[in-house]
C-alpha positions in Angstrom: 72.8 153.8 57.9 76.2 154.0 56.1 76.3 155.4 53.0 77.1 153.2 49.6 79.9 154.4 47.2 79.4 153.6 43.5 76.6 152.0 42.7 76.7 149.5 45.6 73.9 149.2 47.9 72.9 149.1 51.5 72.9 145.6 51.4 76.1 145.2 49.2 74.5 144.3 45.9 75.4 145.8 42.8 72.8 146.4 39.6 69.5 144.3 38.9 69.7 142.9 42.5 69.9 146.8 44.0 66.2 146.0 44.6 66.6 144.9 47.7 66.9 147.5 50.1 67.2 145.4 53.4 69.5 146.4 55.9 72.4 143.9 55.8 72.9 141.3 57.8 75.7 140.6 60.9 75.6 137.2 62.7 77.3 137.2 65.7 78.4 133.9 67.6 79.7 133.9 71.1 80.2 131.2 73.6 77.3 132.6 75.6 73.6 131.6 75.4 73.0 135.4 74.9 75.6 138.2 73.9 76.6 141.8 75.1 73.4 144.0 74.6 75.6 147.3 74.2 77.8 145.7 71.0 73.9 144.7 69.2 73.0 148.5 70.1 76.0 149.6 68.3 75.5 147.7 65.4 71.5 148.4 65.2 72.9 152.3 65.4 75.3 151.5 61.8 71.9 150.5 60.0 72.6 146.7 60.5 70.9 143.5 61.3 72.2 141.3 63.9 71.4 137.4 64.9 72.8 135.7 67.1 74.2 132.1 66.9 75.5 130.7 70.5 78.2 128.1 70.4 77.4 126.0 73.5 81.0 123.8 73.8 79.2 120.9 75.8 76.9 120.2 72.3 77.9 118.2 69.5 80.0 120.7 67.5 78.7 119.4 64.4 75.6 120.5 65.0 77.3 124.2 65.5 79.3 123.5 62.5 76.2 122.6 60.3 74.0 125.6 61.2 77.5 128.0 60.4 77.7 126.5 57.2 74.2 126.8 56.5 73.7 130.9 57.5 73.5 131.4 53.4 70.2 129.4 53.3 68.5 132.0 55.0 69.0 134.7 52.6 67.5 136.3 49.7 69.2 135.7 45.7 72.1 138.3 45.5 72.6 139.1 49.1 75.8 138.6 51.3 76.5 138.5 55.2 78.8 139.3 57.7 80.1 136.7 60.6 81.6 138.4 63.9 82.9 135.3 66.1 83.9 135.7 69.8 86.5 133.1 72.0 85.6 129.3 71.1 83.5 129.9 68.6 86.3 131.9 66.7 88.4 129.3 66.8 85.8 127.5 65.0 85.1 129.9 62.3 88.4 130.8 61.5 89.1 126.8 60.3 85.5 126.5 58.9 86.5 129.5 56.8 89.6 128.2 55.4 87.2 126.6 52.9 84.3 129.2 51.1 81.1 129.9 52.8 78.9 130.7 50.5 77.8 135.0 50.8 79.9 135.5 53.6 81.7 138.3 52.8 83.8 139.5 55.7 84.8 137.7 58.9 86.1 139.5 62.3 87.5 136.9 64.9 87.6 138.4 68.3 90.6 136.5 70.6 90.0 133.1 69.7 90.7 130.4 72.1 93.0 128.3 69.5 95.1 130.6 67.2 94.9 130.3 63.9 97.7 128.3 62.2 99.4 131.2 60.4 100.1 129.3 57.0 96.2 129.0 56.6 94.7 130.6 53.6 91.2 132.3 53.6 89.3 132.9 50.0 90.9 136.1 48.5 87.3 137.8 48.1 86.8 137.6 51.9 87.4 140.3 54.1 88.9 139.1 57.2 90.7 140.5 60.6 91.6 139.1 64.1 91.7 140.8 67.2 94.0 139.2 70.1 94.3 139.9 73.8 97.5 141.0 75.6 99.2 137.4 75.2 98.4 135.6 72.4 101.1 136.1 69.3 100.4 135.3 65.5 103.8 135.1 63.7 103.7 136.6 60.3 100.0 135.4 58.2 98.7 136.1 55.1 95.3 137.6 57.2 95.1 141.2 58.8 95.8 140.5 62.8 95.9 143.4 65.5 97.1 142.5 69.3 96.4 144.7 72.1 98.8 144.9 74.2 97.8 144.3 78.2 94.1 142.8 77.5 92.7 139.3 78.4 89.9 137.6 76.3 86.8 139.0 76.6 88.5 142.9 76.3 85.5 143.6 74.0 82.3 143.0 75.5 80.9 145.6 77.8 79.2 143.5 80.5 82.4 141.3 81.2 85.1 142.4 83.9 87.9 142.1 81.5 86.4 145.1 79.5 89.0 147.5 78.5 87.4 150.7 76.9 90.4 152.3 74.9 90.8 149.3 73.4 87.5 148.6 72.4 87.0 151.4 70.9 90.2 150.5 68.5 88.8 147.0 68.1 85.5 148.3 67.2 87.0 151.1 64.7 88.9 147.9 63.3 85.8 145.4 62.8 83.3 148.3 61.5 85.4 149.0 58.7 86.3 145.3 57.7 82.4 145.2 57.4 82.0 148.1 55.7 84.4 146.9 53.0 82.9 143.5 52.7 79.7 144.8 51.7 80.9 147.7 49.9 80.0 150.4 51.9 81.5 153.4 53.0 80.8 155.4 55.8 82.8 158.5 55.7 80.3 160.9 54.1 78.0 160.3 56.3 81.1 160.6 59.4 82.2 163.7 57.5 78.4 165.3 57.6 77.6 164.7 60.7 80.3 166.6 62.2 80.2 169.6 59.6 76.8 170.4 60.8 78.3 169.8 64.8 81.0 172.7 63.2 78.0 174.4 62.3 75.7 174.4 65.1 78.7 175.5 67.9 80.2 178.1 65.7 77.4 180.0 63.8 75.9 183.0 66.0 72.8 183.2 64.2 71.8 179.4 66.0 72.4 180.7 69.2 69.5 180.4 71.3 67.6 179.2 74.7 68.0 176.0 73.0 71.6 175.5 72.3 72.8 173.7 74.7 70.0 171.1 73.7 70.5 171.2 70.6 74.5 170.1 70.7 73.1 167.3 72.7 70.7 166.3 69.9 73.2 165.5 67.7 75.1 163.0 70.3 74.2 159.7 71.4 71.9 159.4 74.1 74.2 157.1 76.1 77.1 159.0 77.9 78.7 161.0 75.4 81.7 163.3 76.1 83.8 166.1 75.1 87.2 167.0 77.1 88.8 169.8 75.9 92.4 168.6 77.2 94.4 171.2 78.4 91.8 172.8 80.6 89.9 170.0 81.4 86.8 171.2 80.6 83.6 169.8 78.9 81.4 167.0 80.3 80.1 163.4 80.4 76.6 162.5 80.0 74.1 164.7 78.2 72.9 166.9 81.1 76.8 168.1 81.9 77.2 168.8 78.5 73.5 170.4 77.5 74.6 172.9 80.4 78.7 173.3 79.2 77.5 174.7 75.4 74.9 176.4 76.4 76.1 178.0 79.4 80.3 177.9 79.2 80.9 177.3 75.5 78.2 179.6 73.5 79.2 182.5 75.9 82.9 182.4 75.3 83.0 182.8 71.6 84.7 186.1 71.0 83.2 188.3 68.3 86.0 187.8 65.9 87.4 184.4 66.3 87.8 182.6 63.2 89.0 179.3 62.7 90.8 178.1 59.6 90.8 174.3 58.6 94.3 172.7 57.6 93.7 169.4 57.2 90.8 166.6 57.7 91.2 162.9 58.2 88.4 160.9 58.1 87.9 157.3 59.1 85.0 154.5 59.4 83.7 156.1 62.8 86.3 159.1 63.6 87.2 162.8 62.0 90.6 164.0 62.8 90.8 168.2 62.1 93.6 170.1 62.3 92.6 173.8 62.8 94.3 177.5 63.4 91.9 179.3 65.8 92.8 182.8 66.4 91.0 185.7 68.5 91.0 188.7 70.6 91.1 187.9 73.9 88.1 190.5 75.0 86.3 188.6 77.3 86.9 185.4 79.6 87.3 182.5 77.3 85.5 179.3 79.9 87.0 176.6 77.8 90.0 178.0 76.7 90.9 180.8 79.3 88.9 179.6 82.4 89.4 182.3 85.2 91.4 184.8 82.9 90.6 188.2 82.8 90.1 189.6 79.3 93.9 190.6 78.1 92.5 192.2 74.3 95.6 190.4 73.4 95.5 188.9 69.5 96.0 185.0 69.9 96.3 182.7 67.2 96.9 178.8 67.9 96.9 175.5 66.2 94.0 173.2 67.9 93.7 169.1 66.9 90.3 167.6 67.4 89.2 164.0 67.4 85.8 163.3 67.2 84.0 159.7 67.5 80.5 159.3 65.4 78.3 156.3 65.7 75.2 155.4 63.8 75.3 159.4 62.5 75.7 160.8 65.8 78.6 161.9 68.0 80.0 159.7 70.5 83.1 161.9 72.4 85.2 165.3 71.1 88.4 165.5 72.4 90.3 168.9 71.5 94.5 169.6 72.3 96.4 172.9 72.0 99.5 173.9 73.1 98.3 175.7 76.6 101.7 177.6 76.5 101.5 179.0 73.3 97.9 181.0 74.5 99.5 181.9 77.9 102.4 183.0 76.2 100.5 185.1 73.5 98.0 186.8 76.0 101.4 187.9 78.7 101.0 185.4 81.4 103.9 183.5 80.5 107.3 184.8 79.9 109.7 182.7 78.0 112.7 183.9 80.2 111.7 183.5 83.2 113.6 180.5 83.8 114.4 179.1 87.2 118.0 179.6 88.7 118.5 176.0 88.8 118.0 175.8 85.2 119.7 178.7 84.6 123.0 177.6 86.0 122.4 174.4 83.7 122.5 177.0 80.9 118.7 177.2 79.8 118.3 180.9 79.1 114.3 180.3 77.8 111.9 178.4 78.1 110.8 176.1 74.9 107.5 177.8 73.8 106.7 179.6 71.2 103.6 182.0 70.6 101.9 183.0 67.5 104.3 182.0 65.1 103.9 178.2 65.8 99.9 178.6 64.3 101.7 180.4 60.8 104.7 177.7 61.0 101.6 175.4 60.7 99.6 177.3 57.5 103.1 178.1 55.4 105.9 176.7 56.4 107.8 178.1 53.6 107.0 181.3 54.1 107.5 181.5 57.7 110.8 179.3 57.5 111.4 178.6 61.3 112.8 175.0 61.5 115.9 176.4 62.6 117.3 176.7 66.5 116.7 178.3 68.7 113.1 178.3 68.3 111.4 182.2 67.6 108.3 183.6 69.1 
């Protein structure tokens, strides 16, 4: 479950109400007579409750209408919900809304079928955001809006054909932390822990074991998770690839005196963003880094970004970036001169790469001072 700031709770109450320890509540209405099992999954995994509320067009809206403006009935003294609306029936709750609902306390409209008049006002306490397919255009509003470009409505739901997984994912990022803010949670600790004890498990010797590879896969969700370590494709999808890429690619390749150095950390509702120097002797072939290389002993010392998704307090996908000429340069299977004669006779003399002095550009720039051209190495 998310974890509270402050003195706010799990279900977003504050002081003598705290009591209540229910997980809080998400309604979801769609214009289906049942909604996409894998976006309930995903909620259950954040410590939520979901109902679901089907708008059916054909029935007397104001029936629909009614039962909207009566969700608050159903609840306990003190305690607030959250109302995710899909197509139809968010062009329904984003008018509704205009006017208070009582304990609602953030609303996430996914491409409704009538856009929302931008000069309409919501209540300033509610947290609100609309997400629009490839076509449809809000001019300037006084509501939080995000378009994605090259989508159709339905982008969002996993079992419909116009499913679109990048954006998605952005979507998802988007409504999980408009949420989040409505009931005064905040999930980065938890974000921030689970991927300090991933840090933990891949990179401290004494855990190494017959049980590694497992173990990695432990932490992730059970449901297709992957890593792709960019430059050299490697990693997996699906627990069994990547079960068998720690334990028999990754652990293996650690050289005895790599050590990594954290520069920076950014960390979101459901993603951590670390900026790293990683530098090592290159004594033995490196799978994920090196694949194929024979050991060099050369020092190497690079800057390495990873991106890493966490759902529900596990980890979703890795995805790692270096700059691949940097290492090849650094270990003497690049040469910086070696420039092709057509280039040449278009005056390039070298190659634009630079080696170890790009990961100490990165920990002090004002010591190592190399903004100017031509680039060093």
């Amino acid at each position: 479950m998310p974890l509270s700031n402050g003195n706010a709770t799990p279900n977003g109450t504050t002081g003598f109400l705290s009591f209540n320890a229910k997980p809080p509540l998400v309604w979801i209405t769609g214009d289906e007579e049942e909604f996409d099992e894998t976006t309930l999954r995903y909620w259950k995994e954040e410590g939520f409750t979901t109902k679901y509320l089907p708008y059916k067009p054909t029935a007397d809206p104001n029936t629909y209408i009614a039962r909207l403006k009566a969700l608050h009935n159903e609840l306990p003294l003190g305690v607030h919900y959250a109302l995710i609306a899909y197509g139809t029936a968010a062009s329904v709750v984003l008018r509704i809304a205009t006017k208070p609902m009582p304990r609602l306390c953030a609303l996430v409209a996914y491409y409704p079928s009538v856009i929302p008049n931008p000069r309409a006002t919501y209540p300033s306490q509610l947290e609100l955001v609309v997400h629009l397919a490839g076509r449809q255009v809000v001019p300037q509003t006084e509501f939080k809006s995000y378009r994605y470009a090259g989508t159709t409505p339905g982008f969002a739901e996993y079992a419909k054909p116009e499913f679109e997984g990048v954006e998605a994912g952005l979507a998802w990022g988007r409504t999980l932390g408009c949420v989040q803010r409505g009931f005064r949670l905040d999930s980065r600790p938890q974000v921030e822990e689970t991927w300090d004890k991933s840090l933990q498990l891949k990179f401290t010797t004494e855990l190494y074991d017959d049980e590694y590879g497992s173990e990695m896969v432990d932490i992730m969700v059970p449901e297709d998770p992957h890593v792709t370590y960019g430059p050299t494709l490697t990693g997996g999808i699906g627990a069994q690839d990547l079960e068998v890429f720690y334990r028999d690619y990754f652990d293996p390749s650690i050289a005895p005196d790599s050590k990594i150095r954290l520069v920076s950390r950014t960390i979101g509702v459901d993603r951590v963003v670390d900026e790293m120097v990683v530098s090592f002797t290159h004594t033995a072939e490196i799978d994920w880094l090196l694949p194929n290389v024979p050991p060099t002993n050369k020092k190497v010392e690079i800057p390495i970004v990873s991106i890493v998704g966490v759902r529900g307090g596990k980890l979703t996908q890795e995805h790692v970036y270096w700059d691949q000429a940097s290492v090849l340069l650094q270990i003497g299977l690049l040469d910086p001169e070696n420039v092709p004669k057509d280039m040449k006779e278009e005056g390039l003399q070298r190659l634009p790469i630079s080696g170890a002095l790009q990961a100490r550009q990165v920990l002090d720039p004002q010591k190592s001072r190399y903004h100017a051209f031509p680039p060093l190495i």
